[in-house]
PAMAR-985513 format. One record per residue: residue number from 1; y, x negated, z negated of N, C-alpha, C, O in turn. Coordinates in pm, whole numbers. Atoms other than C-alpha are relative to their C-alpha. Layout:
<rs>
k|n.c2|n.c1|n.c3|ca.c2|ca.c1|ca.c3|c.c2|c.c1|c.c3|o.c2|o.c1|o.c3
NUM|Y|X|Z|Y|X|Z|Y|X|Z|Y|X|Z
...
</rs>
This chain:
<rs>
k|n.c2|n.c1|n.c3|ca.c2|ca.c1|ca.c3|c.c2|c.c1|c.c3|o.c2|o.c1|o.c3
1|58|38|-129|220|3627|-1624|76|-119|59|14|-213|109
2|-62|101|-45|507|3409|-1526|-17|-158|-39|-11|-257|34
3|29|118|59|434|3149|-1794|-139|-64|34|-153|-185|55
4|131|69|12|52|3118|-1767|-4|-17|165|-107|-79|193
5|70|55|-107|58|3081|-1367|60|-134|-23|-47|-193|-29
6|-4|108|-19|220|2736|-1390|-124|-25|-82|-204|-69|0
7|164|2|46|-120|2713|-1621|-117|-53|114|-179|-152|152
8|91|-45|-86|-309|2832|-1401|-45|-126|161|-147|-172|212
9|38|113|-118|-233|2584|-1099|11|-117|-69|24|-207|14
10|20|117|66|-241|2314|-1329|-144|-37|35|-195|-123|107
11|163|12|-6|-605|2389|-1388|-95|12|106|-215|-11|110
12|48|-29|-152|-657|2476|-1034|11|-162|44|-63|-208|131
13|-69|143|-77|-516|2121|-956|-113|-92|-49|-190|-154|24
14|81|96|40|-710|1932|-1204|-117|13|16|-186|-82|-21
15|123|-18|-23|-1032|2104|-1094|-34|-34|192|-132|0|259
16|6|0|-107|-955|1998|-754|-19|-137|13|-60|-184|119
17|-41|165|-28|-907|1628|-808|-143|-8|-115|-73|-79|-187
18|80|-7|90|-1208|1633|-1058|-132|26|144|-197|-67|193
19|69|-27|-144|-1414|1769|-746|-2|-31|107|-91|18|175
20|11|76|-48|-1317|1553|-516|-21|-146|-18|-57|-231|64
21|82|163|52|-1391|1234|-710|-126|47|-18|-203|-39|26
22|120|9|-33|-1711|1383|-746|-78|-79|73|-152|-177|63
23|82|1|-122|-1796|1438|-416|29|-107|22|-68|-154|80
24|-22|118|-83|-1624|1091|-325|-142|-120|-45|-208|-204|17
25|90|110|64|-1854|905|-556|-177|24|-23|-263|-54|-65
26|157|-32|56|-2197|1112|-584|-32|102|155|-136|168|152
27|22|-62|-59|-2179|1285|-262|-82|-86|200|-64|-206|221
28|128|87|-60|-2444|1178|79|124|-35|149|201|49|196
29|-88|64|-117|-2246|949|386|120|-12|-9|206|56|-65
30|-122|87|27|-1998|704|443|165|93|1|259|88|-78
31|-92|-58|-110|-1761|928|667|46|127|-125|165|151|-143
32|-13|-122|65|-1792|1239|409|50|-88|-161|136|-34|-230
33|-75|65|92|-1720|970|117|204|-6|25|295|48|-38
34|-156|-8|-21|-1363|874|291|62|95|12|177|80|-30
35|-80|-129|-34|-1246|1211|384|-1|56|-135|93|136|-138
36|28|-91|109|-1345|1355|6|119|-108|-94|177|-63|-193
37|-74|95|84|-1129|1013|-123|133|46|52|207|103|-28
38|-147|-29|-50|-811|1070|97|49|147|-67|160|182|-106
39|-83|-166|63|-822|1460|-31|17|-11|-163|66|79|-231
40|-15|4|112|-842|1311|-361|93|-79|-40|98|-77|-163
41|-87|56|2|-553|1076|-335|119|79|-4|205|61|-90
42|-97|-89|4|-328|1353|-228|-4|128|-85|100|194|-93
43|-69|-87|148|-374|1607|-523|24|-60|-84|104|-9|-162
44|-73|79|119|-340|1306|-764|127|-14|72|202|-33|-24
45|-123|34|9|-5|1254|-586|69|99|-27|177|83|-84
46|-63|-107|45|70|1620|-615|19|61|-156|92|151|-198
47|55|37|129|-69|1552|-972|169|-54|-42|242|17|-111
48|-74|97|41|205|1308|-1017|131|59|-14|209|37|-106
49|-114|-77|22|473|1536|-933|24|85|-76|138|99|-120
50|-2|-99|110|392|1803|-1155|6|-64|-143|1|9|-242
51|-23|53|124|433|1520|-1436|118|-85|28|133|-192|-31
52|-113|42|-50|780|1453|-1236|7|-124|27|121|-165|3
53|19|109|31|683|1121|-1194|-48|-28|238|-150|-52|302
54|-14|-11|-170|806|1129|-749|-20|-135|35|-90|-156|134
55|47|133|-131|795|742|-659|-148|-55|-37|-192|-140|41
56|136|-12|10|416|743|-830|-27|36|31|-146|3|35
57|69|-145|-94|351|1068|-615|10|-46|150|-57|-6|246
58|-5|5|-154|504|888|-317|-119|-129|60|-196|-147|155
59|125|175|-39|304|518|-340|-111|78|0|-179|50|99
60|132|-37|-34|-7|755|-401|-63|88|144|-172|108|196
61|53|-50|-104|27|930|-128|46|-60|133|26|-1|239
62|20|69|-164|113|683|162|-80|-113|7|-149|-137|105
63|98|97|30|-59|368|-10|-152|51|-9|-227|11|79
64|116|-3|34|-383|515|-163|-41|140|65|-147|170|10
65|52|-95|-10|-443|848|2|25|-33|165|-61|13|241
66|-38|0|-130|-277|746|353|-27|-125|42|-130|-126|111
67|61|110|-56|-297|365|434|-129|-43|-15|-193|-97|74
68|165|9|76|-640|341|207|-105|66|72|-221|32|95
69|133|-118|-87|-803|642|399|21|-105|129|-56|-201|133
70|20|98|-123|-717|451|739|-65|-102|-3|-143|-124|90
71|54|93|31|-823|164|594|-168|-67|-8|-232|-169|19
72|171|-36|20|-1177|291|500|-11|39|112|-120|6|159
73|82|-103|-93|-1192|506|792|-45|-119|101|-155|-112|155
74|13|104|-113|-1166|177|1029|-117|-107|-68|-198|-161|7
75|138|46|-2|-1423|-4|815|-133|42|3|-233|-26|26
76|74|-84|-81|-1621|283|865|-55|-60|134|-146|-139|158
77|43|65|-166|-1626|230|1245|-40|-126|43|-110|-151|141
78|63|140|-52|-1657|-148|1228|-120|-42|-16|-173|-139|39
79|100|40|51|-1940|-129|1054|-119|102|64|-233|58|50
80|37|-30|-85|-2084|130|1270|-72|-71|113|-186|-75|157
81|28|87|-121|-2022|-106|1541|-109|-93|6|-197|-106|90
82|122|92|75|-2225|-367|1346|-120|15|24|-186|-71|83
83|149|-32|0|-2547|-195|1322|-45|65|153|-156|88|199
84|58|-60|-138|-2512|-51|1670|-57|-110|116|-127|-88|215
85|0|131|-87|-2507|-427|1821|-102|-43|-104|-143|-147|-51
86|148|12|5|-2816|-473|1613|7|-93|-180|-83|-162|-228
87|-59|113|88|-2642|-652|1295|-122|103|-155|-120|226|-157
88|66|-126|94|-2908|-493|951|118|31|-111|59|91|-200
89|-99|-37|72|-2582|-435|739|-18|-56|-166|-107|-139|-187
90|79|30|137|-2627|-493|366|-36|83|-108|-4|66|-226
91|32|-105|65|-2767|-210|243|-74|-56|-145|-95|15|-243
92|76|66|112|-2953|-486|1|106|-14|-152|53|-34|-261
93|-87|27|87|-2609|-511|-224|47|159|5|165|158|38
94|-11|-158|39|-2590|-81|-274|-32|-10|-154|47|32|-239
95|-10|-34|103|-2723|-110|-557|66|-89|-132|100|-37|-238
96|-86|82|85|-2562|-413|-747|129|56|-18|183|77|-127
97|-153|-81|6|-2228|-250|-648|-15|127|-78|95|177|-101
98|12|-130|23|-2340|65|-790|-17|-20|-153|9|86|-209
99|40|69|117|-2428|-114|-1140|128|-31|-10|197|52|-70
100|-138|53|21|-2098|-312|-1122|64|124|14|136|116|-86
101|-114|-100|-32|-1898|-1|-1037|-11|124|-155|71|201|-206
102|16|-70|121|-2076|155|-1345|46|-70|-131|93|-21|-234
103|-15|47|122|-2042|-89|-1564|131|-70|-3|144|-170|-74
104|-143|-22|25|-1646|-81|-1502|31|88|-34|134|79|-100
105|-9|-121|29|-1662|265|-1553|22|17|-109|124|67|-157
106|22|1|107|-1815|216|-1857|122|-53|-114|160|14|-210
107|-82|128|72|-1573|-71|-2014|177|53|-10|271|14|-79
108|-118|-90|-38|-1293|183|-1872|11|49|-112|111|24|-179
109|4|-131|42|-1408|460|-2083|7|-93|-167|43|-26|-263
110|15|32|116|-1443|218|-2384|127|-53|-51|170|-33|-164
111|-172|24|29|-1080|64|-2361|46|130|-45|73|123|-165
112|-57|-106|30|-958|419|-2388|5|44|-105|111|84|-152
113|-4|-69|112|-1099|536|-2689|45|-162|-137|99|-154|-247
114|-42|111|108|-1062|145|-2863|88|-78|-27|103|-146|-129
115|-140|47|10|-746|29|-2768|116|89|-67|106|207|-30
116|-79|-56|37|-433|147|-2971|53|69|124|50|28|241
117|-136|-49|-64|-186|396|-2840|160|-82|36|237|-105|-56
118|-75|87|-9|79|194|-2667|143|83|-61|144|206|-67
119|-119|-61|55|444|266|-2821|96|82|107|78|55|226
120|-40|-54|-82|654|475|-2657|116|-74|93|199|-121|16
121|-76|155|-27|874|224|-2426|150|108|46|260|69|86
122|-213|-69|-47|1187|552|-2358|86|-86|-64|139|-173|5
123|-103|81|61|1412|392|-2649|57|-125|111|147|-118|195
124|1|100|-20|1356|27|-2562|102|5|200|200|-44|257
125|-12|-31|-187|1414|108|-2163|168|73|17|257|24|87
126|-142|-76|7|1736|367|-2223|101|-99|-59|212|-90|-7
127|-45|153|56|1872|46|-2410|54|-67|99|171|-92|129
128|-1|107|-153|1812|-157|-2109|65|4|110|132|-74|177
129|-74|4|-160|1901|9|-1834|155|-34|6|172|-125|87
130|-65|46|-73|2245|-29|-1815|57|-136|-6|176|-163|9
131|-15|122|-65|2196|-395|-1787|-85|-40|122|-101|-154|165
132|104|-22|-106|1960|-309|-1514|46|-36|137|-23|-108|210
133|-111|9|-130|2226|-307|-1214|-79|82|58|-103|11|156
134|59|-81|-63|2016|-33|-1072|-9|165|-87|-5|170|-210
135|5|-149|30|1995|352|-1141|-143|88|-42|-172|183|-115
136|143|-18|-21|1660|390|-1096|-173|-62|-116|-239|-165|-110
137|42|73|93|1437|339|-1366|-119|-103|45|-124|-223|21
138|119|80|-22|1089|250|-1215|52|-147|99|-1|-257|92
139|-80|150|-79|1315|-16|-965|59|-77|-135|96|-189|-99
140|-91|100|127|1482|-178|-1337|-165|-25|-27|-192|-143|-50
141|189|80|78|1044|-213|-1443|-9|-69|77|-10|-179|23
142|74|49|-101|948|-344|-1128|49|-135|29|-27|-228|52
143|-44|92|-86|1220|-583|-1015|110|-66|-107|191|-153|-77
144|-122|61|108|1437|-648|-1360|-113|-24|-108|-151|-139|-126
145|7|59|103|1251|-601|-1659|-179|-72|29|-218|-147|-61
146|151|49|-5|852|-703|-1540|0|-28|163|-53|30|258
147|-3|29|-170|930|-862|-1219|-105|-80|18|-153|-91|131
148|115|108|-38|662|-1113|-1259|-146|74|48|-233|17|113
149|117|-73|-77|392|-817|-1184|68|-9|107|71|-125|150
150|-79|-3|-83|597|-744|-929|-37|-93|140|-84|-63|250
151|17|129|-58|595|-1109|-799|-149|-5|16|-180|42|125
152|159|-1|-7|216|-1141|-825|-45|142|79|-154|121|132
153|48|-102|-92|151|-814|-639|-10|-16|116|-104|-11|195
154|-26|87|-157|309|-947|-355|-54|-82|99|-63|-80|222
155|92|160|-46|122|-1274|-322|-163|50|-2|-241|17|87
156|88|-70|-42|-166|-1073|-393|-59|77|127|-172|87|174
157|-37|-122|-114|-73|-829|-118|-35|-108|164|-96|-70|264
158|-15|87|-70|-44|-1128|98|-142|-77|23|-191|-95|134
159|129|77|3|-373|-1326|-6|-107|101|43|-220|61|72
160|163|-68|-27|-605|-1002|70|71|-3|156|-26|18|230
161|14|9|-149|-460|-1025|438|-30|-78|44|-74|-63|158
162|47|128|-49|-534|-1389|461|-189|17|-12|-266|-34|70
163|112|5|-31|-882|-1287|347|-52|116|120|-171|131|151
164|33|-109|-99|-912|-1024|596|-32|-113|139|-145|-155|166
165|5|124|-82|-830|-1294|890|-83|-105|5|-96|-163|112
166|97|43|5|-1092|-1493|758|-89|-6|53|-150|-112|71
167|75|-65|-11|-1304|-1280|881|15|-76|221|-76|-81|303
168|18|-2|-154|-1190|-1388|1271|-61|-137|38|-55|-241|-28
169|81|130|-59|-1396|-1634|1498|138|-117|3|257|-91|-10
170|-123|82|-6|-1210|-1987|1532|109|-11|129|227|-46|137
171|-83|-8|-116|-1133|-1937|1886|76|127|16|149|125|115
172|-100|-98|32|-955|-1630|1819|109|12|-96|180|111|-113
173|-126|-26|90|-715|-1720|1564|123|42|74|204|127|39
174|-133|-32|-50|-457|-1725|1802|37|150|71|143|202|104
175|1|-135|-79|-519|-1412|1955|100|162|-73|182|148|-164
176|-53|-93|76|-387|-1066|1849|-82|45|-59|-202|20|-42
177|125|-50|70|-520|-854|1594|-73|118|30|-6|204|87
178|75|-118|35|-781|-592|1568|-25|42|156|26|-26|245
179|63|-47|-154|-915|-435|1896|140|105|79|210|197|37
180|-50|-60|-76|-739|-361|2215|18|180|2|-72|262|-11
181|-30|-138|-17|-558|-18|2253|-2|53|130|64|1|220
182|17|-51|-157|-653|193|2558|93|190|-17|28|291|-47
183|-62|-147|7|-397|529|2552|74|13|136|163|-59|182
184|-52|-106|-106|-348|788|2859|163|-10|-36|221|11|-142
185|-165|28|-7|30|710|2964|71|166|-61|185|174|-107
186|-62|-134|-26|89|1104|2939|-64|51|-111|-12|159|-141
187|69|-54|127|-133|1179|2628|38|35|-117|160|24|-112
188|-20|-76|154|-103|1325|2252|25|-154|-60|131|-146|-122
189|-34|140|66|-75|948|2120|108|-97|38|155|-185|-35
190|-60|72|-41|134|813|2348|188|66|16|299|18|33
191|-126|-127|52|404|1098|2298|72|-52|-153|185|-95|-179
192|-31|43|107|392|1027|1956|63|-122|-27|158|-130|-104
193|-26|118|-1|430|687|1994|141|-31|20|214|-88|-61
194|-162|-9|-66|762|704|2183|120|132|-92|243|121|-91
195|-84|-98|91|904|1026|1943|30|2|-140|137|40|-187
196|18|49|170|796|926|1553|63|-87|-24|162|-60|-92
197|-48|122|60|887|567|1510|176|59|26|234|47|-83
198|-162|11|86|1267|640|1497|-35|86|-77|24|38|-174
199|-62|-68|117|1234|906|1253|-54|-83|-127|4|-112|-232
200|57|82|159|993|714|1013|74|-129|14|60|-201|-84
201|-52|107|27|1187|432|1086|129|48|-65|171|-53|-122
202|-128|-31|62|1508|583|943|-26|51|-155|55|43|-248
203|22|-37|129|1307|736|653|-25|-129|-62|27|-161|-168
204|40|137|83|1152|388|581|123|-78|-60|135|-123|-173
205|-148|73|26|1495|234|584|22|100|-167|-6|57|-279
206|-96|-124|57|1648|542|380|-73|-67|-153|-17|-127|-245
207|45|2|149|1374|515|100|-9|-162|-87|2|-177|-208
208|-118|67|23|1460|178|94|124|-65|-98|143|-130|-201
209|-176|-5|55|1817|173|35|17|73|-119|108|40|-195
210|-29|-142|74|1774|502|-188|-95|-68|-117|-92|-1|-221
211|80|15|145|1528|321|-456|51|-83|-76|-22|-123|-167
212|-68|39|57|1802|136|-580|47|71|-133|56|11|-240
213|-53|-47|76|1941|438|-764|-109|145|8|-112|228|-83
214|53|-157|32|1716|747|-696|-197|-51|14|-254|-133|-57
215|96|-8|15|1362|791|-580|-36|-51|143|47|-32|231
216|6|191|-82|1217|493|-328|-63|-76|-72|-130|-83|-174
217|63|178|57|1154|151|-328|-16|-64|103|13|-35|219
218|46|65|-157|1033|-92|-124|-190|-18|42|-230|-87|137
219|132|-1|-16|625|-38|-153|38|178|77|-13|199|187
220|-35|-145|-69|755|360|-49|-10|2|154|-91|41|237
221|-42|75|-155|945|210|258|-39|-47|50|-29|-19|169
222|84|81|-62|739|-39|329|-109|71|28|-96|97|148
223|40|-39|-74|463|129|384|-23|163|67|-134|212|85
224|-48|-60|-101|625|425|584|11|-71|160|-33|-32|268
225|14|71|-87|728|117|780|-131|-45|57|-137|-33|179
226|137|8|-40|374|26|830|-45|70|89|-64|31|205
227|45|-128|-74|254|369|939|65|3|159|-9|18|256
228|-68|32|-104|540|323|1216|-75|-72|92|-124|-20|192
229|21|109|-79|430|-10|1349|-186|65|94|-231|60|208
230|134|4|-29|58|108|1324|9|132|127|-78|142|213
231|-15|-120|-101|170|429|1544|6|-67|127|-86|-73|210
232|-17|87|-118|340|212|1800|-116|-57|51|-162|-35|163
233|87|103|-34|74|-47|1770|-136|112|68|-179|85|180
234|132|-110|-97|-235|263|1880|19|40|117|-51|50|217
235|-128|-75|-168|29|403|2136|-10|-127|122|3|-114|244
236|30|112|-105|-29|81|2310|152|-41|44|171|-73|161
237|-151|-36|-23|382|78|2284|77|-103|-97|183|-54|-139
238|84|134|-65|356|-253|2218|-114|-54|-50|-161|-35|-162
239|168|94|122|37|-462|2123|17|-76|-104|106|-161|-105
240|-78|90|96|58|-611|1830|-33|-130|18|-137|-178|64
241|-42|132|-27|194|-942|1822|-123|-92|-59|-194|-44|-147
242|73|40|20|-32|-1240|1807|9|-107|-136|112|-174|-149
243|-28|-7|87|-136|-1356|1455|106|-146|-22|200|-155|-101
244|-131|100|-15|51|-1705|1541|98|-33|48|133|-149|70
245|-169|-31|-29|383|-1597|1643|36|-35|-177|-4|1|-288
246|-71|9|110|600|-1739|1421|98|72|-72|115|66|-194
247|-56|-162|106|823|-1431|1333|-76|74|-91|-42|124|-198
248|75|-87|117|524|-1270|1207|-69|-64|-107|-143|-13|-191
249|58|103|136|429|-1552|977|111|19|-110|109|14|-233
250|-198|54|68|828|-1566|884|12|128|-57|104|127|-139
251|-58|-147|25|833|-1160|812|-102|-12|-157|-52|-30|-268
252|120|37|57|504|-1197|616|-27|-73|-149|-112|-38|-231
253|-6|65|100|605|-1477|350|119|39|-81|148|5|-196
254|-146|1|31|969|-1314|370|8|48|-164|70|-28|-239
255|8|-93|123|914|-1060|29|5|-140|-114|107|-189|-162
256|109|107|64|704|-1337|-168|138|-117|-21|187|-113|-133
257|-45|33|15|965|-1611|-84|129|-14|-70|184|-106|-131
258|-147|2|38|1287|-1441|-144|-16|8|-150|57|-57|-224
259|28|-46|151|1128|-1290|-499|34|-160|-74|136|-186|-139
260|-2|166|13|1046|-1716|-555|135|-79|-20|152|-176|-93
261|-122|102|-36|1414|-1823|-442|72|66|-124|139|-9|-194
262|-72|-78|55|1548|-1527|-657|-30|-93|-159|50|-171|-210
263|72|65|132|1322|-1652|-997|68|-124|1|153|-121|-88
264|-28|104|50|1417|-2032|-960|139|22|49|173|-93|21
265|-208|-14|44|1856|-1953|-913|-9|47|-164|60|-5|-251
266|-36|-60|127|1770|-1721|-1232|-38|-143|-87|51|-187|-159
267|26|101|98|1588|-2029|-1413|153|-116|-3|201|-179|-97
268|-128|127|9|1906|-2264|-1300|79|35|-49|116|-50|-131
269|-73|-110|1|2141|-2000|-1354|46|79|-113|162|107|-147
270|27|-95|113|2037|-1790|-1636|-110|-1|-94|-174|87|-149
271|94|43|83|1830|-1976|-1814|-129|62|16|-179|72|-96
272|157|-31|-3|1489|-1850|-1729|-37|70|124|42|152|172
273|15|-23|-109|1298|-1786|-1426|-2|150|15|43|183|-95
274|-69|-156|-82|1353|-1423|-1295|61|79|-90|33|195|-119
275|-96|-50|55|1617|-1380|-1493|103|13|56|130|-94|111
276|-89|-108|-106|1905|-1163|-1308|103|26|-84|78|113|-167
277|-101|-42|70|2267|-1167|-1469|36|117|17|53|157|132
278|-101|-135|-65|2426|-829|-1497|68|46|129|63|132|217
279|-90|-63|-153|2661|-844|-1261|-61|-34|123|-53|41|220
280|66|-58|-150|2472|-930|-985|-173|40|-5|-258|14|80
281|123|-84|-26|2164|-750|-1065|-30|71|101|-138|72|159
282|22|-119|-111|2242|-476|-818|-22|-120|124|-141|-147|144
283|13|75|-134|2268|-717|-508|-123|-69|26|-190|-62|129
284|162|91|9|1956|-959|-618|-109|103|23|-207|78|92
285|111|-52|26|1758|-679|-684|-13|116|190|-117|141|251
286|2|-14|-77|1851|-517|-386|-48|-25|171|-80|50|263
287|21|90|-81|1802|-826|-156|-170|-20|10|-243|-19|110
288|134|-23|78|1469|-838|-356|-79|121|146|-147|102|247
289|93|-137|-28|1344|-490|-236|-8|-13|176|-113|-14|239
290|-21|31|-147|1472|-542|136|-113|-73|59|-173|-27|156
291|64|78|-56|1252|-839|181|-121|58|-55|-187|123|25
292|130|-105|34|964|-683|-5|-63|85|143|-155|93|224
293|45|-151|-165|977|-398|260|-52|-9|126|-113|67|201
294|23|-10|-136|962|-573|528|-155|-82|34|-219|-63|137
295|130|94|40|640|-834|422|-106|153|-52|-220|162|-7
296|117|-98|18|458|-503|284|-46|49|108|-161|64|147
297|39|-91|-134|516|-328|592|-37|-64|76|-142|-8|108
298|104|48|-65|391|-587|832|-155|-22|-37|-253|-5|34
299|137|60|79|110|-720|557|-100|131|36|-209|121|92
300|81|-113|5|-12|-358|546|-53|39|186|-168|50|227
301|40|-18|-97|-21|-293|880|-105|-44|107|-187|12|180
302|139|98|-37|-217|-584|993|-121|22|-77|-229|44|-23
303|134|-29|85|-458|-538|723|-71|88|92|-166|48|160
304|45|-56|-35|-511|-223|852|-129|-3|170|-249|23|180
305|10|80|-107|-527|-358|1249|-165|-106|20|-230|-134|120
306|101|83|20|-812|-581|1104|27|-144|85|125|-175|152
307|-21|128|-69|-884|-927|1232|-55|1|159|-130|90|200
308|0|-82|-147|-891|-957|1623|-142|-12|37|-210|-64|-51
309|108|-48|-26|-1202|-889|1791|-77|-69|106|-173|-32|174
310|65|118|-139|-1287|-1169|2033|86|18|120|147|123|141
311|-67|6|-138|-1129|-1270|2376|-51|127|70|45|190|115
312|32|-76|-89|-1305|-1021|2555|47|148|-43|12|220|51
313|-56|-62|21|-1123|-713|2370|178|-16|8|259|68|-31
314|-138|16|-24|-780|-873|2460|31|-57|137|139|-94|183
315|-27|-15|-141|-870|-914|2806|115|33|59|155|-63|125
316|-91|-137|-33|-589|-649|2906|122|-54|-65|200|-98|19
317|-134|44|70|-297|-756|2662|57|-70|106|167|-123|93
</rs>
């Protein structure tokens, strides 16, 4: 009995995450789509743990099950808003997306069975690490031995917020983002607002500092940090800053740049661009993750925030 219940919630687990991609993908309205995706984000992260695999369990569950659900849930509502002010939406591109989404599906399912089995990379990696300057294995992939994903994630990370902003009228660039916050001084949000941000700000830090050698990072931290700002920022505790303040341009490029400054010392340095001598691996890579943290965690947050919403929703600011 003892042996087959870990079984048992295995199969309980995988019939749970199997059943909520269902429903996320074949089941009727927008609202009942996002809520069936977020519950399916968080048993794949609980997924992740049961294959011990904690800073994949943690990015899935604050990135794709926690900032992602917010994410959807607010284009949800904007798009609400849309059709309520008389806009016909584009219900005409449902089904192209639904074709394209199949016929990734498809091309998915065909890599799988026609691509080789990749080699097993433990050896190669147990080798490595201790020229890694870090403890931590998935921080030695990320930021030592395949930093150039890494690097490109970033700038990625960065370019889908610029297209988000896109999205705002011209006389509002300067404005703040995403729609005015209205919260009761004495209310359930505004409590929060003033009691949370130090603790997630000490965890954000912590995980952080801690993905140097244990379990962390700076996509972890970062967006913990996010979640923070976005608390504050609902709490009306403060508004968020406007998108042309130059700190938040300067926080924004910080990740992206330092990764950049880091790559061309290694090319002068160490003969090849994000190449990281031994001995100061730990500090670069460190410096690395810091600035990361703090460009995810604004990038993400704004994303979320959306682009601002016309003068007449920042009336009040």
């Amino acid at each position: 009995m003892t042996t087959a219940l870990p079984l048992l919630l295995d199969a309980a687990l995988c019939a749970l995450i199997l059943g909520a991609a269902l429903a996320t993908v074949a089941g009727r309205g927008v609202f009942r789509a996002v809520v069936f995706f977020i519950t399916y984000g968080l048993a794949l992260s609980i997924a992740w743990v049961r294959l011990g695999a904690v800073d994949v369990a943690l990015a899935e569950a604050a990135i794709g099950a926690g900032l992602t659900g917010v994410l959807l849930l607010a284009a949800h509502g904007r798009l609400r808003r849309l059709r309520a002010a008389g806009d016909p939406g584009t219900g005409a591109a449902a089904w192209p997306a639904a074709l394209a989404g199949a016929g990734l599906t498809g091309a998915l399912i065909w890599a799988w069975f026609a691509l080789p089995l990749p080699e097993d990379p433990g050896p190669a990696l147990a080798g490595a690490m201790p020229h890694a300057g870090v403890g931590n294995p998935v921080t030695a992939v990320l930021l030592n031995f395949r930093a150039w994903d890494t690097l490109l994630e970033s700038i990625v990370l960065l370019a889908a917020l610029l297209g988000v902003w896109m999205l705002t009228r011209r006389q509002d660039w300067h404005a703040p983002p995403g729609l005015a916050q209205h919260t009761a001084s004495g209310g359930v949000m505004a409590g929060f607002g003033r009691v949370l941000p130090p603790i997630g700000l000490m965890v954000g830090v912590w995980l952080v500092w801690a993905g140097a050698e244990g379990t962390g990072g700076a996509f972890q931290g970062g967006t913990v940090l996010a979640g923070v700002a976005l608390l504050v920022f609902m709490a009306g505790l403060p508004p968020p800053p406007r998108i042309s303040a130059p700190g938040l341009r300067l926080a924004l490029v910080a990740g992206p740049a330092v990764f950049l400054m880091a790559g061309l010392a290694g090319a002068v340095l160490a003969g090849g661009f994000l190449t990281v001598p031994p001995a100061l691996a730990k500090p670069v890579i460190v410096t690395i993750e810091v600035a990361l943290a703090l460009s995810i965690a604004v990038t993400l947050a704004l994303m979320v925030i959306g682009p601002p919403e016309g003068e007449a929703s920042h009336g009040q600011r």
